[in-house]
ChimeraX commands (.cxc) that place a marker at each C-alpha (Angstrom):
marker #1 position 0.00,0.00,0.00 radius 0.5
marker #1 position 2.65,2.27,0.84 radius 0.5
marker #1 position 4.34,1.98,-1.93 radius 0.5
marker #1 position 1.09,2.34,-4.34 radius 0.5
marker #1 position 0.88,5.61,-2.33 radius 0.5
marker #1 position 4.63,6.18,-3.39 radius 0.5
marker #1 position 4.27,5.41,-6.94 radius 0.5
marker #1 position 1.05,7.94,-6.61 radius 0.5
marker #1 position 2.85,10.86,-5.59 radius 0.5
marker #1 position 5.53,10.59,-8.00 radius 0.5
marker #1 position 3.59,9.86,-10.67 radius 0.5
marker #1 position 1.63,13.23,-10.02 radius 0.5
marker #1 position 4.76,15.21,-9.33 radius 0.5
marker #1 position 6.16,14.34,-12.94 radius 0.5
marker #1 position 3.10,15.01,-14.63 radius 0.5
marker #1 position 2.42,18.63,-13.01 radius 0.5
marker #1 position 5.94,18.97,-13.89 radius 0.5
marker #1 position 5.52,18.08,-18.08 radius 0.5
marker #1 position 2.74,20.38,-17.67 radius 0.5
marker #1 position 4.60,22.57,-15.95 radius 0.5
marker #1 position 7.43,23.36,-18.81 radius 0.5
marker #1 position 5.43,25.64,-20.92 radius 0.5
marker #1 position 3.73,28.67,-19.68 radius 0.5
marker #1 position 3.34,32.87,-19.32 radius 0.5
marker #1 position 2.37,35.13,-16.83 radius 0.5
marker #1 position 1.16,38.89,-18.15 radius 0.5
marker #1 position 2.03,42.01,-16.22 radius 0.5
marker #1 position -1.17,44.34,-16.36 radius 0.5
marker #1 position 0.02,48.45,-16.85 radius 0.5
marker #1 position -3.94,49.33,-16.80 radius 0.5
marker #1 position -7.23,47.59,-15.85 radius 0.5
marker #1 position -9.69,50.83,-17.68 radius 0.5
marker #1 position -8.26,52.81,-20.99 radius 0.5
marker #1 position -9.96,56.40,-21.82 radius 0.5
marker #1 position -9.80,56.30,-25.91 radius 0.5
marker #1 position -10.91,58.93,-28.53 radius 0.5
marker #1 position -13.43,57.65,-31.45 radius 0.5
marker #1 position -11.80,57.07,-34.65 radius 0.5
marker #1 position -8.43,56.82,-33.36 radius 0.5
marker #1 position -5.91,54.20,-32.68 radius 0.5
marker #1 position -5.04,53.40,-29.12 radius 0.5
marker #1 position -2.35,51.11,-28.21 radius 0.5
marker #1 position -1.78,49.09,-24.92 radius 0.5
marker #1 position 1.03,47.78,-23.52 radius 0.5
marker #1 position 1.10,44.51,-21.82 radius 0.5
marker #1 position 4.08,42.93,-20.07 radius 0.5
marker #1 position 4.44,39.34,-21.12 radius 0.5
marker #1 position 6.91,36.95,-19.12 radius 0.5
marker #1 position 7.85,33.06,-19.39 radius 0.5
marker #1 position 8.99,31.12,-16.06 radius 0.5
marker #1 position 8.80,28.21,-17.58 radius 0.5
marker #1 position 11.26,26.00,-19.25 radius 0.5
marker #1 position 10.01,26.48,-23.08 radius 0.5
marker #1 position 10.20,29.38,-25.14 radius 0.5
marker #1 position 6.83,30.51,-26.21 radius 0.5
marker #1 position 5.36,33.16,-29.17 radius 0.5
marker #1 position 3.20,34.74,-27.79 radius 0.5
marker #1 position 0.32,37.64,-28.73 radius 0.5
marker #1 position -2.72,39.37,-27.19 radius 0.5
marker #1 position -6.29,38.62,-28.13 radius 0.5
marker #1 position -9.43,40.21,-26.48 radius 0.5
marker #1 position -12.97,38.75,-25.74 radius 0.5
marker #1 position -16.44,39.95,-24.33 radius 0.5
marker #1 position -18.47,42.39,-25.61 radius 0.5
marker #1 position -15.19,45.17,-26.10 radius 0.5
marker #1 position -15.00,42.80,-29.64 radius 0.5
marker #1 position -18.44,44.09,-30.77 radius 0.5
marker #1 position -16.57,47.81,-31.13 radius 0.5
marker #1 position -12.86,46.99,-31.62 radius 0.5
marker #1 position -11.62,48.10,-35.22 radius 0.5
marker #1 position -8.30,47.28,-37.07 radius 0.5
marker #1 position -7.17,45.19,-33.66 radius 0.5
marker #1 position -3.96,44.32,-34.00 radius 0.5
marker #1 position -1.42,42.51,-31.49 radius 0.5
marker #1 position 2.84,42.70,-32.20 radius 0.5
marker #1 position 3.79,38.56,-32.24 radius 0.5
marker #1 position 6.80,38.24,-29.84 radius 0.5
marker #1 position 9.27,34.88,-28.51 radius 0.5
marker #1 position 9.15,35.02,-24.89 radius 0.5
marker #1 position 12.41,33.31,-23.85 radius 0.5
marker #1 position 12.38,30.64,-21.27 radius 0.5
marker #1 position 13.25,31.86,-17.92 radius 0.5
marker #1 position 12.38,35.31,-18.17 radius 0.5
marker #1 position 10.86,36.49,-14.77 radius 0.5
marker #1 position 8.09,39.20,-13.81 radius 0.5
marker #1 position 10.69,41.94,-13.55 radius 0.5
marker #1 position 11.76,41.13,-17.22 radius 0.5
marker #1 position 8.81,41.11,-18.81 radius 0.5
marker #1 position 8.33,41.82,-22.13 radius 0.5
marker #1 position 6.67,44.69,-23.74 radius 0.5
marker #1 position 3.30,43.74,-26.15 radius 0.5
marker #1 position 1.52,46.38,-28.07 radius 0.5
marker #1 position -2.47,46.08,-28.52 radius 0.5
marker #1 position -3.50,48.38,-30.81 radius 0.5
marker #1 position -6.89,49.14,-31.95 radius 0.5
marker #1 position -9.66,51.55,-32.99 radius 0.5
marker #1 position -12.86,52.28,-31.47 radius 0.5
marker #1 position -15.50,53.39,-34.05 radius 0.5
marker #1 position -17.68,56.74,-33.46 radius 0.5
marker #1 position -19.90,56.18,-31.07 radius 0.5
marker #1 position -21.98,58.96,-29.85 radius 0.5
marker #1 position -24.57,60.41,-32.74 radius 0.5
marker #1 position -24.20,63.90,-33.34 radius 0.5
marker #1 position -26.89,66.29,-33.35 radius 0.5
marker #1 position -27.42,67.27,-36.90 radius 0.5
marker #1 position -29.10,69.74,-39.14 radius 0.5
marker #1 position -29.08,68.58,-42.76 radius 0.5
marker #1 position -28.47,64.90,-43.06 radius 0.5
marker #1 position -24.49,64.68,-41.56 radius 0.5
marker #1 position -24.30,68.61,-42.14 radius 0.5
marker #1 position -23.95,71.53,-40.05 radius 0.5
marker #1 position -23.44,69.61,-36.96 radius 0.5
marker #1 position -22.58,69.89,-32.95 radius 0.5
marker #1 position -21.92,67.36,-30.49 radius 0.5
marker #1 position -22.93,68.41,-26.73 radius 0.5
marker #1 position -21.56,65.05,-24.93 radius 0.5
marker #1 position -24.96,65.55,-22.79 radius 0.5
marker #1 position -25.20,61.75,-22.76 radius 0.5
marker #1 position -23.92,59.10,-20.16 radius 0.5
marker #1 position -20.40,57.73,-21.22 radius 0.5
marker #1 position -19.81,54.44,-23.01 radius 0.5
marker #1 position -17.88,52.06,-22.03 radius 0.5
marker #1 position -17.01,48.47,-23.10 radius 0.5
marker #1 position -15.81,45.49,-20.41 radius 0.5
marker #1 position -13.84,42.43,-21.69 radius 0.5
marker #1 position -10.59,40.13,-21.06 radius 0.5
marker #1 position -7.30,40.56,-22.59 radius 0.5
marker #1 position -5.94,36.97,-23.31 radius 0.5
marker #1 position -2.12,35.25,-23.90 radius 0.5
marker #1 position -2.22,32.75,-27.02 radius 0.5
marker #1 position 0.63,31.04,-27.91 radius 0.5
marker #1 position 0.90,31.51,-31.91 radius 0.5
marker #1 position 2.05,28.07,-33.31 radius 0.5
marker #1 position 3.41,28.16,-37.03 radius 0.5
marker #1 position 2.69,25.33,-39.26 radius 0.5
marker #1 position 5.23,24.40,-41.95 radius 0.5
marker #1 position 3.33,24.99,-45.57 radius 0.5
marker #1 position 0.17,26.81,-44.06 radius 0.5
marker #1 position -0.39,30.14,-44.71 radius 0.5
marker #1 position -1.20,30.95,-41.03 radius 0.5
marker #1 position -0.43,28.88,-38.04 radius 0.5
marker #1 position -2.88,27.36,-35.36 radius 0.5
marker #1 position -3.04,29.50,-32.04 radius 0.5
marker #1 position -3.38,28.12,-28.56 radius 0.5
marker #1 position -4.94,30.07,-25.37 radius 0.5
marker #1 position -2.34,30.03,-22.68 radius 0.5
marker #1 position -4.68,30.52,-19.57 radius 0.5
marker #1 position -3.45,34.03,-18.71 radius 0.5
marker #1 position -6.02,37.16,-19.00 radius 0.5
marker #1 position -6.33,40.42,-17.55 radius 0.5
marker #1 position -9.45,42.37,-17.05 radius 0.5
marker #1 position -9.57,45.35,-19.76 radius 0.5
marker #1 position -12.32,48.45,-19.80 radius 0.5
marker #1 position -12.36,50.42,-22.41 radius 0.5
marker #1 position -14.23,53.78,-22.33 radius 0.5
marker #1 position -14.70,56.38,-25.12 radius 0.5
marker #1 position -13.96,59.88,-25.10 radius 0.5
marker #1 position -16.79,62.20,-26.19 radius 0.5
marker #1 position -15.39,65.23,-27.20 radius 0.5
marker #1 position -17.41,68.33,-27.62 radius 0.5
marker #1 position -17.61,70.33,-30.94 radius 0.5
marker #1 position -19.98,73.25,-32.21 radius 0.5
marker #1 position -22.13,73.37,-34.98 radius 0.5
marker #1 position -19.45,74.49,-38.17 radius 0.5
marker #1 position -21.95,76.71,-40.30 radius 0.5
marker #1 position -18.64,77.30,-42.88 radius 0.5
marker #1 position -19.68,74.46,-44.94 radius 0.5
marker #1 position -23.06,76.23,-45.44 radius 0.5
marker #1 position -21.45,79.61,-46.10 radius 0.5
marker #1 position -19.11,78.29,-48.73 radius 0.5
marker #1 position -22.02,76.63,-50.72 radius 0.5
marker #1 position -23.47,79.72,-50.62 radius 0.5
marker #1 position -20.40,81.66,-52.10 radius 0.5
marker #1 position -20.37,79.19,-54.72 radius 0.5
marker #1 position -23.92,79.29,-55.71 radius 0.5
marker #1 position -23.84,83.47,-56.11 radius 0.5
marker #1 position -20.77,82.64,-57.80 radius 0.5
marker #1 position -22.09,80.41,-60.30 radius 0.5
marker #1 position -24.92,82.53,-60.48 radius 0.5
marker #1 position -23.06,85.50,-61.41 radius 0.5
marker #1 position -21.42,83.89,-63.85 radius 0.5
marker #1 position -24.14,82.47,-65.91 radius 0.5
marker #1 position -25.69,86.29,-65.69 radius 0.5
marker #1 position -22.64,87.66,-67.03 radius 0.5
marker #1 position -22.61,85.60,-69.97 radius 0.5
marker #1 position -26.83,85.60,-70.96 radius 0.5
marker #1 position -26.19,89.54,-70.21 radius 0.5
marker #1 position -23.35,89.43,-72.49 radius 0.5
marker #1 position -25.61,87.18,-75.12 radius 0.5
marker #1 position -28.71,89.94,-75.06 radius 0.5
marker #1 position -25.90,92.70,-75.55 radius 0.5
marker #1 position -24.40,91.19,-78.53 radius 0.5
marker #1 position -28.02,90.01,-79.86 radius 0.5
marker #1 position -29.19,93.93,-79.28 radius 0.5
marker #1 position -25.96,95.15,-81.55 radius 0.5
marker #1 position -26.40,92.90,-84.42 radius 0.5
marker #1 position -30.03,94.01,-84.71 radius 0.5
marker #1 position -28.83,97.64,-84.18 radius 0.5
marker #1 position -26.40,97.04,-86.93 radius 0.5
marker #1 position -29.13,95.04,-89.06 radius 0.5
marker #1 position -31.57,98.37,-89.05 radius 0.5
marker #1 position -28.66,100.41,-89.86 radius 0.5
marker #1 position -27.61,98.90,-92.98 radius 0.5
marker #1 position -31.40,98.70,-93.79 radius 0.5
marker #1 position -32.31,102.49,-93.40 radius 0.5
marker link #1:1,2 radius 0.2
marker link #1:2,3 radius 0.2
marker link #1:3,4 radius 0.2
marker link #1:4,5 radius 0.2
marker link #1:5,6 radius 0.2
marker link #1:6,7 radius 0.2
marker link #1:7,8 radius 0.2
marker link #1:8,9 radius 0.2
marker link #1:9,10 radius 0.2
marker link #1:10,11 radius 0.2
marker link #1:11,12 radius 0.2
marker link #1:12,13 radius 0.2
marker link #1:13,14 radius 0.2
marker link #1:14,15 radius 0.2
marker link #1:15,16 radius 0.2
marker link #1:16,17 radius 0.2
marker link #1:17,18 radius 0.2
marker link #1:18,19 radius 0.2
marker link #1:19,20 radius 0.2
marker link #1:20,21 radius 0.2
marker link #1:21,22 radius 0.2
marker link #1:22,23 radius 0.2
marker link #1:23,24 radius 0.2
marker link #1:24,25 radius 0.2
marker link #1:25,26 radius 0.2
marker link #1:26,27 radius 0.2
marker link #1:27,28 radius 0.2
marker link #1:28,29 radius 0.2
marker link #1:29,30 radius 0.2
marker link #1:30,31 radius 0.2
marker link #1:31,32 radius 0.2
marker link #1:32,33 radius 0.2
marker link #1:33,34 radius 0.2
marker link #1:34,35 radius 0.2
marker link #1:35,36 radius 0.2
marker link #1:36,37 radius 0.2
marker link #1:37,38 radius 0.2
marker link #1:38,39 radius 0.2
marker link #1:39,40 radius 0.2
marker link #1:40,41 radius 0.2
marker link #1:41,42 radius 0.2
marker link #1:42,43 radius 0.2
marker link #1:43,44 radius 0.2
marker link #1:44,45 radius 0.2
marker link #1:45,46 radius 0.2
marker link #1:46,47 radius 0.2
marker link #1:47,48 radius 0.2
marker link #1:48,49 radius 0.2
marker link #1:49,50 radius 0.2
marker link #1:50,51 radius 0.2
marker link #1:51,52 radius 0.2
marker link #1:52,53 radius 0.2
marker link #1:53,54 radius 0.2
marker link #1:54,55 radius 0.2
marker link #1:55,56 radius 0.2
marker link #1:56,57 radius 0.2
marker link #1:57,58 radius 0.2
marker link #1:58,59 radius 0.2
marker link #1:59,60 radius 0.2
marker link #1:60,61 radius 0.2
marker link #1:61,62 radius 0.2
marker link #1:62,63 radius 0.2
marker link #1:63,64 radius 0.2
marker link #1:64,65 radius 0.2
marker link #1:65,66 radius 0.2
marker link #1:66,67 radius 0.2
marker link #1:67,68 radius 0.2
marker link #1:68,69 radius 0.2
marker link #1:69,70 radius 0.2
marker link #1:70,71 radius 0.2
marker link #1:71,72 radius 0.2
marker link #1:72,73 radius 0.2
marker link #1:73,74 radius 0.2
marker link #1:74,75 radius 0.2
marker link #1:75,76 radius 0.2
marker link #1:76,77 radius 0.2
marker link #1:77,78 radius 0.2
marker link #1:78,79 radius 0.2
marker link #1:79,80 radius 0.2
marker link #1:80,81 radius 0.2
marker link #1:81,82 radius 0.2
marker link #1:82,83 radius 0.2
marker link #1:83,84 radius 0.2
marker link #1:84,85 radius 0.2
marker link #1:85,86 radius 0.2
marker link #1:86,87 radius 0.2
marker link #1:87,88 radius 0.2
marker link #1:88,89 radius 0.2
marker link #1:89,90 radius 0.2
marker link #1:90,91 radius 0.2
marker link #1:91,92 radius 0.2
marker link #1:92,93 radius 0.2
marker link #1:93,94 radius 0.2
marker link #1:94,95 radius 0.2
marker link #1:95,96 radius 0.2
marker link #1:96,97 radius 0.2
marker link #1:97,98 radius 0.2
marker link #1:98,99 radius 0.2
marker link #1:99,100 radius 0.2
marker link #1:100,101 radius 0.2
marker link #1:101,102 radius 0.2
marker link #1:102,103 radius 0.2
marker link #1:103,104 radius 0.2
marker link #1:104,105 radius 0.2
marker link #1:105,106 radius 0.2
marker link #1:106,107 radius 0.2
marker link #1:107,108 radius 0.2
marker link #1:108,109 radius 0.2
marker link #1:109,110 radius 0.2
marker link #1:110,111 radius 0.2
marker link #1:111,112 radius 0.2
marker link #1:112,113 radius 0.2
marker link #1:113,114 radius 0.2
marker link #1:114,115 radius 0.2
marker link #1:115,116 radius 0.2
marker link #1:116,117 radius 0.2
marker link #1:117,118 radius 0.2
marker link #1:118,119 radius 0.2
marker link #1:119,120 radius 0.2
marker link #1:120,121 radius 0.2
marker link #1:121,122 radius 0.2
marker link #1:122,123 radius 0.2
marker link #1:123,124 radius 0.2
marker link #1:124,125 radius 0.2
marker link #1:125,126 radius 0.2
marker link #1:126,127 radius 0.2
marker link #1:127,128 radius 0.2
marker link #1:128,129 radius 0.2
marker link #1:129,130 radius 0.2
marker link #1:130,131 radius 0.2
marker link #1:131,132 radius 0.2
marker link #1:132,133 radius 0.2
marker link #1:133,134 radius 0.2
marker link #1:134,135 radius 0.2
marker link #1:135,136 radius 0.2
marker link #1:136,137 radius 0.2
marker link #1:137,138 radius 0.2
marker link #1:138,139 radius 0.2
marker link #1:139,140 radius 0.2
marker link #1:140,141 radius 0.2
marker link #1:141,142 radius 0.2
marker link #1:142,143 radius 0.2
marker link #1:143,144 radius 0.2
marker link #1:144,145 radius 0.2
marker link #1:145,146 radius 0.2
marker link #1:146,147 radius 0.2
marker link #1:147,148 radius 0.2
marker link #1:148,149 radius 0.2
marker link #1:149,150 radius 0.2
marker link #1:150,151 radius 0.2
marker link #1:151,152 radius 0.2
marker link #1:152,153 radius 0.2
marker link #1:153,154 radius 0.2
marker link #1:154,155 radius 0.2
marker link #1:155,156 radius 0.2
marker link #1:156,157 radius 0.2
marker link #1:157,158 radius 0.2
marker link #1:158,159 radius 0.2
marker link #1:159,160 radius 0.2
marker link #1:160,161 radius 0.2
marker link #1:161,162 radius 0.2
marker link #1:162,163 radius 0.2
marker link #1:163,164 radius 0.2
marker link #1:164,165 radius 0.2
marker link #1:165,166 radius 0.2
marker link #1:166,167 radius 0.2
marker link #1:167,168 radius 0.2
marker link #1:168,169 radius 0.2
marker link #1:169,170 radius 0.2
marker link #1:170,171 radius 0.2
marker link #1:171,172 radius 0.2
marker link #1:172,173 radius 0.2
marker link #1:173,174 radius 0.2
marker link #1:174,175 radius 0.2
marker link #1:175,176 radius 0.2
marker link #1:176,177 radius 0.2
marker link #1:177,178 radius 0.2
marker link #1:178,179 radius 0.2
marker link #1:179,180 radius 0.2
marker link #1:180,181 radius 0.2
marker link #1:181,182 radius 0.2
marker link #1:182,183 radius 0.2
marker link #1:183,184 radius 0.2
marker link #1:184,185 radius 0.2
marker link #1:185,186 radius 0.2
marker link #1:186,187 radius 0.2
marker link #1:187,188 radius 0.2
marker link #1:188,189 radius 0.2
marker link #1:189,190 radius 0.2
marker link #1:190,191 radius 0.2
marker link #1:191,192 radius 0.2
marker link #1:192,193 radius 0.2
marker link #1:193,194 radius 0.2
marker link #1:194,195 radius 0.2
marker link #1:195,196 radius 0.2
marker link #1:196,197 radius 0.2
marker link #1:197,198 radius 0.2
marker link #1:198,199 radius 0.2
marker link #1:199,200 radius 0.2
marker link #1:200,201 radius 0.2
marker link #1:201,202 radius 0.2
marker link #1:202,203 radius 0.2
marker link #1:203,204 radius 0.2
marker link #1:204,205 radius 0.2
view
């Protein structure tokens, strides 16, 4: 029996320990990220490997901050083996956030003004470690989620702007412009019409 029990506990010990040779731990800069509409944001996440493997590693996001995320894109970096929490390395996420607060508008998306009298949106999700695994002859390689997320809110910026009446006042110029112009030349038609009949009764009398 004891030895059963013996067998047991090394048996367990050198499985936790094959599982045990590949692995990350993230180092989280910010849990909540203020970001402007229509403009990239980048966060940076520490990334650092323990283990006994080196791993490739990138950042990947889930919850409902994926229903607003635009052009999301995560740098691909080898996270040597033995690297601790103090020598983490630096991952960019970058993304965009689309516009998200309707603007108060006169003429279809003219002359318009944005008061930012509404409540602020925000977005929760996770910010996930995958391993990226390349594949000889594939044109992308598998990915594998390494267990390691970090809470992530993401709020947008509303940023206040008055209604811009110089669209309206340049459509205007160009209207009495063009109207100008086409009186100028009908004027100058009647003028020239009025001379050759002035010239027509002259040669008559």
């Amino acid at each position: 029996m004891k030895k059963f029990f013996l067998f047991l506990v090394i048996f367990l010990l050198l499985v936790n320990f094959s599982y045990a040779r590949k692995g990350v731990g993230i180092v989280i800069n910010t849990q909540s990220e203020i970001v402007e509409e229509n403009k990239e944001t980048c966060i940076v996440y520490g990334i650092y490997n323990p283990w006994d493997e080196n791993v490739k590693a990138a950042l990947q996001t889930e919850g409902e901050i994926n229903n607003i995320l635009l052009n999301y894109k995560s740098e691909e970096k080898l996270i040597m083996a033995g690297t601790t929490h103090s020598q983490a390395i630096p991952v960019n996420l970058c993304f965009k956030v689309p516009k998200v607060y309707k603007d108060n508008c006169l003429i279809g998306n003219l002359l318009c003004e944005q008061k930012c009298d509404s409540q602020q949106v925000s977005y929760s999700g996770n910010v996930i470690v995958v391993e990226k695994n390349e594949q000889i002859g594939a044109v992308s390689g598998s990915q594998t989620n390494l267990g390691v997320s970090a809470p992530i809110t993401i709020k947008v910026k509303c940023t206040v702007s008055q209604r811009n009446y110089a669209p309206l006042w340049i459509s205007l110029f160009v209207l009495v412009l063009i109207a100008f112009v086409i009186w100028t030349i009908l004027n100058k038609k009647k003028k020239q019409k009025q001379n050759q009949k002035e010239n027509q009764s002259e040669k008559t009398n």
